[in-house]
mmCIF file of the N, C-alpha and C atoms, coordinates in Angstrom:
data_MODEL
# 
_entry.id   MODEL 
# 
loop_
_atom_site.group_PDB 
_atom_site.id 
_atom_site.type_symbol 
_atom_site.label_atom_id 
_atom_site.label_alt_id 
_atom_site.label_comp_id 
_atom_site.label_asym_id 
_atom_site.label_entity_id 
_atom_site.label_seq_id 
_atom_site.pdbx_PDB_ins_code 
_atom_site.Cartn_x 
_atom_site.Cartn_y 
_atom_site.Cartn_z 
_atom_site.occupancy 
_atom_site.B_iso_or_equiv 
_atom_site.pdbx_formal_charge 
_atom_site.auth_seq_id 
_atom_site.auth_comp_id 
_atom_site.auth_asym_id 
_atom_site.auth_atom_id 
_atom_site.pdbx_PDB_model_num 
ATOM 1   N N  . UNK A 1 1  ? -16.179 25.429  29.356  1.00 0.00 ? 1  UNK A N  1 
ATOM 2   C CA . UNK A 1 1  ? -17.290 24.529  29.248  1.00 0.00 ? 1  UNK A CA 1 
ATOM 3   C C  . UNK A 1 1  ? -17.542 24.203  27.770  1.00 0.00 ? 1  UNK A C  1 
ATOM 4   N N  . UNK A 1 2  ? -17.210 22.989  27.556  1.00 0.00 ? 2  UNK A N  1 
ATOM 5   C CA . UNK A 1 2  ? -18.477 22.421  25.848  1.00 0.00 ? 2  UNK A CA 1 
ATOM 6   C C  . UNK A 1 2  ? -19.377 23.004  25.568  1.00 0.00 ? 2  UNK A C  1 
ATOM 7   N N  . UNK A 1 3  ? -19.616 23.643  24.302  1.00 0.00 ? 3  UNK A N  1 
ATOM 8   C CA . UNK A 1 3  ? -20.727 24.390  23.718  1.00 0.00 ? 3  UNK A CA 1 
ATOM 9   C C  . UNK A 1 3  ? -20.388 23.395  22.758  1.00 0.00 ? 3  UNK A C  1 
ATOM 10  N N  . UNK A 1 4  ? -21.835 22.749  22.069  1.00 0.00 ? 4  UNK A N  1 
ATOM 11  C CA . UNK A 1 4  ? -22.041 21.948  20.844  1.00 0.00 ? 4  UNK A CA 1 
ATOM 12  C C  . UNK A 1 4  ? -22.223 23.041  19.754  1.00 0.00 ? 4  UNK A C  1 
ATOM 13  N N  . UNK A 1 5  ? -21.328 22.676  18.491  1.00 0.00 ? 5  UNK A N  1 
ATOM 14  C CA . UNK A 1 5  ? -21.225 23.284  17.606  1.00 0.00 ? 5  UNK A CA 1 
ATOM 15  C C  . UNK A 1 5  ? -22.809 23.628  16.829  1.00 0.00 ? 5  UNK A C  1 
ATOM 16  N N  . UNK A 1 6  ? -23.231 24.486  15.776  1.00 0.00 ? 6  UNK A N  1 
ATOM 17  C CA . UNK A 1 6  ? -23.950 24.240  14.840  1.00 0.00 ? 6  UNK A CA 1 
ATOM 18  C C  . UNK A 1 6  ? -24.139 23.286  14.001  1.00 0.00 ? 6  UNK A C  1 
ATOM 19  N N  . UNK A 1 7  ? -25.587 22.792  13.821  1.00 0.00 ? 7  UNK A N  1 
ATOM 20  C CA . UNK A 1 7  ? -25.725 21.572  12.565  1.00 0.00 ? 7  UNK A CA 1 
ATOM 21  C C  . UNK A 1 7  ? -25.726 22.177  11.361  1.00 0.00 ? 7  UNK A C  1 
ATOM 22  N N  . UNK A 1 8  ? -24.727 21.356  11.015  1.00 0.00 ? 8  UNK A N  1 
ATOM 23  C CA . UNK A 1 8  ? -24.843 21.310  9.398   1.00 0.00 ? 8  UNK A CA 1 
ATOM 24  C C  . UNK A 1 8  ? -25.608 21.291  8.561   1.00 0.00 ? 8  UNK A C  1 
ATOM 25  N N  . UNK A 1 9  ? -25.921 22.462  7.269   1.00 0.00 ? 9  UNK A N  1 
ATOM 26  C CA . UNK A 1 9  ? -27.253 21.735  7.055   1.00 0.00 ? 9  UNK A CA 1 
ATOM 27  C C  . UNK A 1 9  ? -27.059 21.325  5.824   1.00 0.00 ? 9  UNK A C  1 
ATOM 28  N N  . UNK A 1 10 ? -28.388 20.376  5.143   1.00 0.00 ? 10 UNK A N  1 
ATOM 29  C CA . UNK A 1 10 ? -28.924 19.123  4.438   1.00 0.00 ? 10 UNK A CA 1 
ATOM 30  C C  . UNK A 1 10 ? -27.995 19.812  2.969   1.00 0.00 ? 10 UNK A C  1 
ATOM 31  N N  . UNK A 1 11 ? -28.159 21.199  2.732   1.00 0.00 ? 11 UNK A N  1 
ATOM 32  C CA . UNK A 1 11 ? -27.350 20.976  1.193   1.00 0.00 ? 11 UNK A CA 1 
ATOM 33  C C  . UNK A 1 11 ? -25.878 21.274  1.587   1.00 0.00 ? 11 UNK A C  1 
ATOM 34  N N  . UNK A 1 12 ? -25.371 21.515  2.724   1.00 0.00 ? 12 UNK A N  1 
ATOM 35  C CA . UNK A 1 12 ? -23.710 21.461  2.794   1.00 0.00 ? 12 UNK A CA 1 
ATOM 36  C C  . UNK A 1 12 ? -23.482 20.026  3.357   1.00 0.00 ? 12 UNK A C  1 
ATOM 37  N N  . UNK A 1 13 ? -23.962 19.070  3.364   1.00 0.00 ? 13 UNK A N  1 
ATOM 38  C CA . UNK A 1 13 ? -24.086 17.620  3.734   1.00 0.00 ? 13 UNK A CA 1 
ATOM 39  C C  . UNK A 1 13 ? -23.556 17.054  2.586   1.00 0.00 ? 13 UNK A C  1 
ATOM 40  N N  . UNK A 1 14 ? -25.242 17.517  1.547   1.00 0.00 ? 14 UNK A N  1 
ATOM 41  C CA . UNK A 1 14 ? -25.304 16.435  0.164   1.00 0.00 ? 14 UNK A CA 1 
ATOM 42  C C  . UNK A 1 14 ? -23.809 16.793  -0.145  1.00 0.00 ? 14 UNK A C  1 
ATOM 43  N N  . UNK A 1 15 ? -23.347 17.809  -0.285  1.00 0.00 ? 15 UNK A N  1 
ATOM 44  C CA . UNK A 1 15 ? -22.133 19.252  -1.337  1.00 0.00 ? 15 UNK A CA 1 
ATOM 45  C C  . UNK A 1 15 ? -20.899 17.775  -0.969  1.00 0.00 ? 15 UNK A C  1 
ATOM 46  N N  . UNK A 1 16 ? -21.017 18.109  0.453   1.00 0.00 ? 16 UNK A N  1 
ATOM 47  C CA . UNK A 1 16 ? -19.516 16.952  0.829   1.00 0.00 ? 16 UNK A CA 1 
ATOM 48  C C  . UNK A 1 16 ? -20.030 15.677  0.474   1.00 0.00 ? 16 UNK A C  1 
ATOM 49  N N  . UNK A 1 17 ? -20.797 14.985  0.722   1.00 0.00 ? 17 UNK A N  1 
ATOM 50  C CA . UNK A 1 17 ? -20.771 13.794  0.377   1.00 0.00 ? 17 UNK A CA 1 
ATOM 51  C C  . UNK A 1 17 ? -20.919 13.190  -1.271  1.00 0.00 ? 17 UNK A C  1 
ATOM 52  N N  . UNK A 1 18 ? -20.810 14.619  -1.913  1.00 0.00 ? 18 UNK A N  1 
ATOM 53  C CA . UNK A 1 18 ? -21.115 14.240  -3.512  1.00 0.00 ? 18 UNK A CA 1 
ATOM 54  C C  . UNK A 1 18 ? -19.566 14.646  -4.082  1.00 0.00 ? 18 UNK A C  1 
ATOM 55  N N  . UNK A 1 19 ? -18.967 14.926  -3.376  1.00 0.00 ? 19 UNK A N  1 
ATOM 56  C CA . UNK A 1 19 ? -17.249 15.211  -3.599  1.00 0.00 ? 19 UNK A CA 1 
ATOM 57  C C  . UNK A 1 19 ? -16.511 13.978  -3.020  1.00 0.00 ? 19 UNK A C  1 
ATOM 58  N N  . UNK A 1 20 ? -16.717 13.646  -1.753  1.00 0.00 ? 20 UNK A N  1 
ATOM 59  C CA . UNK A 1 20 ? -16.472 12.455  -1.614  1.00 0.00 ? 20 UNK A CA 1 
ATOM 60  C C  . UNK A 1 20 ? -16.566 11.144  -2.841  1.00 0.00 ? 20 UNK A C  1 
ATOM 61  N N  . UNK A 1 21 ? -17.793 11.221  -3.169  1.00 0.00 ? 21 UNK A N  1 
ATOM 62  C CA . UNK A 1 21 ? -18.245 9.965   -4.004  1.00 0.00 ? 21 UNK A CA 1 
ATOM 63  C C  . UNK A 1 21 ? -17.664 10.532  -5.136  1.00 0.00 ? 21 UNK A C  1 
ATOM 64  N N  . UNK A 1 22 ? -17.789 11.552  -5.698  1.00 0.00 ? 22 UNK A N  1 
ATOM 65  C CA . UNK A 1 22 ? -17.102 11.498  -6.815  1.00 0.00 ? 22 UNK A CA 1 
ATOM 66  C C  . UNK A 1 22 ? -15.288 11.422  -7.318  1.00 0.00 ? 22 UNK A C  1 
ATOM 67  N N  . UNK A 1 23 ? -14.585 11.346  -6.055  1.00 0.00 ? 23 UNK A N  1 
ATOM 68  C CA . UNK A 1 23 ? -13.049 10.782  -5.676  1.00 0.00 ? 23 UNK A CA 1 
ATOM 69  C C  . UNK A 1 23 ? -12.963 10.007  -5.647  1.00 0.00 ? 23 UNK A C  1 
ATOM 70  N N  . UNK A 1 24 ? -13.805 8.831   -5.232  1.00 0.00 ? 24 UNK A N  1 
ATOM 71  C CA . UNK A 1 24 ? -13.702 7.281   -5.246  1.00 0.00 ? 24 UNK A CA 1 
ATOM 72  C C  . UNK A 1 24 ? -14.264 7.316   -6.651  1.00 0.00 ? 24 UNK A C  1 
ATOM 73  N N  . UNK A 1 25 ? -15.188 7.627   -7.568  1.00 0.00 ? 25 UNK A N  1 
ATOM 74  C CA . UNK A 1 25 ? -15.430 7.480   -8.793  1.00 0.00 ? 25 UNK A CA 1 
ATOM 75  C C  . UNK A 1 25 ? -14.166 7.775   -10.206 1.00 0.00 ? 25 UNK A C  1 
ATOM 76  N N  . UNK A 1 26 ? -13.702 8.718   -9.943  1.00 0.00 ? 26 UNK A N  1 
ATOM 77  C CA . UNK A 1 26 ? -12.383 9.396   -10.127 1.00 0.00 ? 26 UNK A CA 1 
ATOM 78  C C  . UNK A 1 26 ? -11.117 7.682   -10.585 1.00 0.00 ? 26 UNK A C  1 
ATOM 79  N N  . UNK A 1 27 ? -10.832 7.880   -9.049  1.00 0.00 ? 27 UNK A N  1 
ATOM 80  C CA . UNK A 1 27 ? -10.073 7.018   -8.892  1.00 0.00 ? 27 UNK A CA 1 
ATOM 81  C C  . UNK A 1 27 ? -10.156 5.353   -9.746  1.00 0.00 ? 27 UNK A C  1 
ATOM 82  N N  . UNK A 1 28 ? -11.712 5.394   -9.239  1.00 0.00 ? 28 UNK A N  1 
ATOM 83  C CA . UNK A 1 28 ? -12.001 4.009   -10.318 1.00 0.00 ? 28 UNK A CA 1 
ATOM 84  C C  . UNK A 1 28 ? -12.145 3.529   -11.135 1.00 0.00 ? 28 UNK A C  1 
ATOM 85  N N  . UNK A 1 29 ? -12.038 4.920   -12.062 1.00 0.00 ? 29 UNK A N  1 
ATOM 86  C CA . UNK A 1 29 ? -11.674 5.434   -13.386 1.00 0.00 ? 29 UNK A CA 1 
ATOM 87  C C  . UNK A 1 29 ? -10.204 4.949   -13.917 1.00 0.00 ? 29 UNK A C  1 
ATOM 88  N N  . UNK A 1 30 ? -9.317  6.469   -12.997 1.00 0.00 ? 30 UNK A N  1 
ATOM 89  C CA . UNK A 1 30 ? -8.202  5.731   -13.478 1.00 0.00 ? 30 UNK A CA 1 
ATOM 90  C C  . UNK A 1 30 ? -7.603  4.097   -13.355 1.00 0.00 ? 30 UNK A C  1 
ATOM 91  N N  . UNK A 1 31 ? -7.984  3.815   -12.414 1.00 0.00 ? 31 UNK A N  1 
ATOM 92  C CA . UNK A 1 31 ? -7.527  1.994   -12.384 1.00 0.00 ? 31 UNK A CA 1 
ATOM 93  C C  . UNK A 1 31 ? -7.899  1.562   -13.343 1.00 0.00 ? 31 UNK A C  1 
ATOM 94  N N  . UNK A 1 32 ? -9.306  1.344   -13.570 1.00 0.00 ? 32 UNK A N  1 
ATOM 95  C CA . UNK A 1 32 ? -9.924  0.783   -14.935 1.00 0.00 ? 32 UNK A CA 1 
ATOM 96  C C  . UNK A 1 32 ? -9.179  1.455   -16.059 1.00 0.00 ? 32 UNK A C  1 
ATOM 97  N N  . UNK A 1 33 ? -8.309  2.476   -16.452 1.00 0.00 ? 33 UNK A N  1 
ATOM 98  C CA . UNK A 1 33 ? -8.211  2.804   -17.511 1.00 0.00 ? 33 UNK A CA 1 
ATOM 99  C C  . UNK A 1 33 ? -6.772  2.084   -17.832 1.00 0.00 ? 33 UNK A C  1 
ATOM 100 N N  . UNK A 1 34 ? -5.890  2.121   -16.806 1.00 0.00 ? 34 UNK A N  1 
ATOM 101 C CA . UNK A 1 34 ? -4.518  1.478   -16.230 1.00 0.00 ? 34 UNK A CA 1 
ATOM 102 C C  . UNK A 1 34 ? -4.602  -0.157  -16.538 1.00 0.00 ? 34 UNK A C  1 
ATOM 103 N N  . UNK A 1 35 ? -5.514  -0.549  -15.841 1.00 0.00 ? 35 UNK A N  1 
ATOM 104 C CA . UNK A 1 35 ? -5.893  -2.123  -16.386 1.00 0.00 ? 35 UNK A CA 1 
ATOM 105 C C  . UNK A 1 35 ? -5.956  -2.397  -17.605 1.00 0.00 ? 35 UNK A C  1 
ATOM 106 N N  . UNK A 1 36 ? -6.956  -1.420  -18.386 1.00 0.00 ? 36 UNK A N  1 
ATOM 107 C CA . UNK A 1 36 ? -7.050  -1.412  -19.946 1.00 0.00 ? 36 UNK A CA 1 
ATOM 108 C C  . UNK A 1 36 ? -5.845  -1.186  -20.569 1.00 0.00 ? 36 UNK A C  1 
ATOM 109 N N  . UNK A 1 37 ? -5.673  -0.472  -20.292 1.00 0.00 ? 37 UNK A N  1 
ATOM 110 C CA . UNK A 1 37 ? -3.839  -0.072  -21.095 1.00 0.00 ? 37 UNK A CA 1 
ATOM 111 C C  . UNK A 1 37 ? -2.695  -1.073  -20.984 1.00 0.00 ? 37 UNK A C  1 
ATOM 112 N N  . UNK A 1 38 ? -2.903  -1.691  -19.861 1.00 0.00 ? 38 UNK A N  1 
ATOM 113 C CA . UNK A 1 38 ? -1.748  -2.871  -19.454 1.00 0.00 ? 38 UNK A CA 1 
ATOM 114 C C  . UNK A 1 38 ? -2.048  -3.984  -20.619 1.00 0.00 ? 38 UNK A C  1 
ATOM 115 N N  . UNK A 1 39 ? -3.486  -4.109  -20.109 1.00 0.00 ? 39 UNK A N  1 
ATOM 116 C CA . UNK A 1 39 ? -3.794  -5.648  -21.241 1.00 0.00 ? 39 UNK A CA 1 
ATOM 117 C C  . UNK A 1 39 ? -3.486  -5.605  -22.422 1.00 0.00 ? 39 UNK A C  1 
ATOM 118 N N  . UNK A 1 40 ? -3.968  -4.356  -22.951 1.00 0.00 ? 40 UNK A N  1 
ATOM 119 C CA . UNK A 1 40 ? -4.008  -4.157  -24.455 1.00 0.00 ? 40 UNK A CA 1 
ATOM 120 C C  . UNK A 1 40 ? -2.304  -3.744  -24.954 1.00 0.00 ? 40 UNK A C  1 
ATOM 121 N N  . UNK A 1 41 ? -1.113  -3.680  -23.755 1.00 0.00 ? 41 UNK A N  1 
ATOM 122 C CA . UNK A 1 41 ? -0.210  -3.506  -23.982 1.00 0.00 ? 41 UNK A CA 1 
ATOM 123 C C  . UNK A 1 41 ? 0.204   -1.563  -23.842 1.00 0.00 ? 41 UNK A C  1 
ATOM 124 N N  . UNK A 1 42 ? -0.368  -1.223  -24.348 1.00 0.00 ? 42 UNK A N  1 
ATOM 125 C CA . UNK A 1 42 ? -0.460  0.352   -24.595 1.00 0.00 ? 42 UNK A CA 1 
ATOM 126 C C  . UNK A 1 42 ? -0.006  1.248   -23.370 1.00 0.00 ? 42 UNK A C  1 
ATOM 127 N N  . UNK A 1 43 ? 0.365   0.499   -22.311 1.00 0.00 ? 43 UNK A N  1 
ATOM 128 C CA . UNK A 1 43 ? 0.691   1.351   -21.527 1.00 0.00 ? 43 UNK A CA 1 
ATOM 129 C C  . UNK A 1 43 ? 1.903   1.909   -21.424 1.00 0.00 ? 43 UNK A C  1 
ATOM 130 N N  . UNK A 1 44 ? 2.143   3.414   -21.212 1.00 0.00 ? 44 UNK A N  1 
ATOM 131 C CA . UNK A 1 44 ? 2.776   4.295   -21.464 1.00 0.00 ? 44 UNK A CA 1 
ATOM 132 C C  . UNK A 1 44 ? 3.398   4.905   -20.155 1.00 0.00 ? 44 UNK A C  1 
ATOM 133 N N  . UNK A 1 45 ? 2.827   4.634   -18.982 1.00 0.00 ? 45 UNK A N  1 
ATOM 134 C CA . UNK A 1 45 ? 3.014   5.502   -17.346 1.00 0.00 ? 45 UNK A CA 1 
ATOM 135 C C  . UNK A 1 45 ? 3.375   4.091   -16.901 1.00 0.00 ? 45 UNK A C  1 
ATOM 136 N N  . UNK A 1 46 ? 3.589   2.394   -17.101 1.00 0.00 ? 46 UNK A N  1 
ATOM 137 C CA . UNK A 1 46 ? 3.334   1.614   -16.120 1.00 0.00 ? 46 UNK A CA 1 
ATOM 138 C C  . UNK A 1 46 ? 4.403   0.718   -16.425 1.00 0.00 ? 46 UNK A C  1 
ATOM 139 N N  . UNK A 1 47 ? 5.632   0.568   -15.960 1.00 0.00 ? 47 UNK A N  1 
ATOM 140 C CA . UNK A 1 47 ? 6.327   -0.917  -16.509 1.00 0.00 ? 47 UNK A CA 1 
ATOM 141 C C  . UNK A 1 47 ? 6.387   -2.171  -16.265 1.00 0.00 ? 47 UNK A C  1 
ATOM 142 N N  . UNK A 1 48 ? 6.576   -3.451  -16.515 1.00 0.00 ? 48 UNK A N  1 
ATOM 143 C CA . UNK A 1 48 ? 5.869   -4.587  -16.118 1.00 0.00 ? 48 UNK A CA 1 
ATOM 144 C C  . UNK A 1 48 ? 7.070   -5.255  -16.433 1.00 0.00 ? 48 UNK A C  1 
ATOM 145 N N  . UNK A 1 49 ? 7.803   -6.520  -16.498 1.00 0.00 ? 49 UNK A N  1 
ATOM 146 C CA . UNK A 1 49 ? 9.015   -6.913  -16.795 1.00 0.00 ? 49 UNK A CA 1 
ATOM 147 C C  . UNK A 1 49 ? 7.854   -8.515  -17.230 1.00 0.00 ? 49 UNK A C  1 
ATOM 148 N N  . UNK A 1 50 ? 7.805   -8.609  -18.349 1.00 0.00 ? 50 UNK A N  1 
ATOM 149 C CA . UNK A 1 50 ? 6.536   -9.851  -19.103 1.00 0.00 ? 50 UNK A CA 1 
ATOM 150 C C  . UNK A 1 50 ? 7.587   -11.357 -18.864 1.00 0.00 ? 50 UNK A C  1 
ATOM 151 N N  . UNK A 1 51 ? 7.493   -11.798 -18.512 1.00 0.00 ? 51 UNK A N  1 
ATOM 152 C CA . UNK A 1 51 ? 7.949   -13.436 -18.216 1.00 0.00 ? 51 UNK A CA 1 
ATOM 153 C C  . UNK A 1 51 ? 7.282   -14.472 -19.183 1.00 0.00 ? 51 UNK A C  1 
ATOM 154 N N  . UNK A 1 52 ? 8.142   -15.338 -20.089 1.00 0.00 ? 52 UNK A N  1 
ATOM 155 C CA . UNK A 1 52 ? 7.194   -16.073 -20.941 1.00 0.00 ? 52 UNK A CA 1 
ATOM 156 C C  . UNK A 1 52 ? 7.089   -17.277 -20.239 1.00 0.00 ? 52 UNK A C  1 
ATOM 157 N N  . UNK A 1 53 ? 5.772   -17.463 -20.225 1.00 0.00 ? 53 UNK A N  1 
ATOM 158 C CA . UNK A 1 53 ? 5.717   -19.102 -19.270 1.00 0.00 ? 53 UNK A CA 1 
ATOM 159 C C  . UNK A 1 53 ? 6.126   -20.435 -20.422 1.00 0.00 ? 53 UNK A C  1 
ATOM 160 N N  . UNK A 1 54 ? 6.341   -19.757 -21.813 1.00 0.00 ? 54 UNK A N  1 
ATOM 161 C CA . UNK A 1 54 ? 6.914   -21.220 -21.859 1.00 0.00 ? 54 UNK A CA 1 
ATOM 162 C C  . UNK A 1 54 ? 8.246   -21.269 -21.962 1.00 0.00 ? 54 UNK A C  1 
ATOM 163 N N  . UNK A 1 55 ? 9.217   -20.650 -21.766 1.00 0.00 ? 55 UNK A N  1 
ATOM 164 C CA . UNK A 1 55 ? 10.456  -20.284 -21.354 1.00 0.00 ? 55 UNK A CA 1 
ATOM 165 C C  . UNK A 1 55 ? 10.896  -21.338 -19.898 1.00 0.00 ? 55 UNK A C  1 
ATOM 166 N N  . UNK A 1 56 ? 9.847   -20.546 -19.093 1.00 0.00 ? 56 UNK A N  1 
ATOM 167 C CA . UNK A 1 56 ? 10.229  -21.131 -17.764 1.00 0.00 ? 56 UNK A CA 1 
ATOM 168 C C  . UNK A 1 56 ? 9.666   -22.489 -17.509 1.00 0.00 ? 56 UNK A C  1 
ATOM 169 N N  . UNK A 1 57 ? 9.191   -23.200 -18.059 1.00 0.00 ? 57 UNK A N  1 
ATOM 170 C CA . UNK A 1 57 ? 8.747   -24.596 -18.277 1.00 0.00 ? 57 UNK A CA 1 
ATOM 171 C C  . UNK A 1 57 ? 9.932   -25.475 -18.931 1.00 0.00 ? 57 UNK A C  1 
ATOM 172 N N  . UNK A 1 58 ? 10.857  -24.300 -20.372 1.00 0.00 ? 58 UNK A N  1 
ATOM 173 C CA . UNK A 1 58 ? 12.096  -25.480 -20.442 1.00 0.00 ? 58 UNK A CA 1 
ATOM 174 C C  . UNK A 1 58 ? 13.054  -25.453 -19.778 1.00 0.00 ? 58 UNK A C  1 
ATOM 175 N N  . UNK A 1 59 ? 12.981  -24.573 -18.938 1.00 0.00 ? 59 UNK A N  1 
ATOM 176 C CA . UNK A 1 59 ? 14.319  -24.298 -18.066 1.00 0.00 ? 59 UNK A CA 1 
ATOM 177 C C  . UNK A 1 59 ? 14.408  -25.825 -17.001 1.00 0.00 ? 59 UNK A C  1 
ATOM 178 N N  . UNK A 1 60 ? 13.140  -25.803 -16.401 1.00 0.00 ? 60 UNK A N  1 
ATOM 179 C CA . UNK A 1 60 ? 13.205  -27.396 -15.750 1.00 0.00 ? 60 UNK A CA 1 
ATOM 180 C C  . UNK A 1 60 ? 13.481  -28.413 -16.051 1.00 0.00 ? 60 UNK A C  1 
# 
């Protein structure tokens, strides 16, 4: 027979949901830092193969 578990309580709730949020914070970190590094060139972990658009304008 189903026996319903114990409730969880209010500070092992907040505990997970403040680990949660702070993994998506984490994460949105590193992107933003990845973005920064690309633009500014500096990136070191990311390779990109740069295409000059006015290259491909005399090719036509």
């Amino acid at each position: 027979m189903a026996v319903p578990k114990k409730r969880t309580s209010t500070s092992k709730k907040r505990i997970r949901k403040n680990v949660w949020k702070k993994k998506g914070y984490w994460a949105a970190l590193k992107a933003f830092s990845l973005a920064k590094s690309l633009s500014t060139g500096n990136s070191k972990s990311f390779f990109r193969s740069w295409v000059n658009p006015t290259t491909e304008l005399e090719k036509e």
